[in-house]
N, C-alpha and C positions, 0 to 999 in steps of 0.2 A: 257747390260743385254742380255742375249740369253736364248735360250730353253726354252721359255717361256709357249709352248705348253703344254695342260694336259692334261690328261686321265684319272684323275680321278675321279670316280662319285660322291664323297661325298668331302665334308670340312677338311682339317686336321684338325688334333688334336690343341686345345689350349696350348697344351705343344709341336709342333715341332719346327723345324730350321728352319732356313733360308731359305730353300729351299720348305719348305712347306708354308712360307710364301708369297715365292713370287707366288707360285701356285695359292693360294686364289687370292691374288690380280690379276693375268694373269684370273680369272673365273668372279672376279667382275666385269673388267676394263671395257667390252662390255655395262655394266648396269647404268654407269655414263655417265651422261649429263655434256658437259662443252658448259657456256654460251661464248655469243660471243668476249661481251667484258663488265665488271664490272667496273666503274665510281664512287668512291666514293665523294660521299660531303661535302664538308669542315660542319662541326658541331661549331655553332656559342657556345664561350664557354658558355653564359649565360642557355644553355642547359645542360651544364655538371655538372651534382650535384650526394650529395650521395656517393661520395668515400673519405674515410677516410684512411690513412697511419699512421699505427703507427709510431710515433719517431724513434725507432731506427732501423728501416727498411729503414725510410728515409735516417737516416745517415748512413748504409750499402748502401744503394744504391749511396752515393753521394761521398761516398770513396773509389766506383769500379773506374775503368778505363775505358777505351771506349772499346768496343768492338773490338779485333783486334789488341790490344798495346800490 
């Protein structure tokens, strides 16, 4: 990605391209904080409740393929 620089005072439009897109983001990117480093912890299943799959979601999903075949 190059020419990232902008000049413009205001937000594009919600309806531009690409290139207005990436403006916004080159205007935001100074305003985001990255931590240093995010650690997540294994979640014991007996915490995990509440999620219901219907049926044949399950079976769509269990007659895809891996990602990548």
């Amino acid at each position: 990605m190059t020419n990232l620089e902008v000049h413009a005072p205001v937000p594009a439009d919600l309806d531009g391209d690409l290139a207005s897109l990436r403006g916004d983001c080159a205007r935001m990117a100074p305003h985001w904080a990255v931590p240093d480093r995010i650690t997540a912890l294994p979640v014991s299943p007996s915490r995990i409740h509440g999620v219901t799959v219907p049926p044949a979601s399950a079976r769509l999903l269990d007659a895809m393929s891996e990602y990548g075949d």
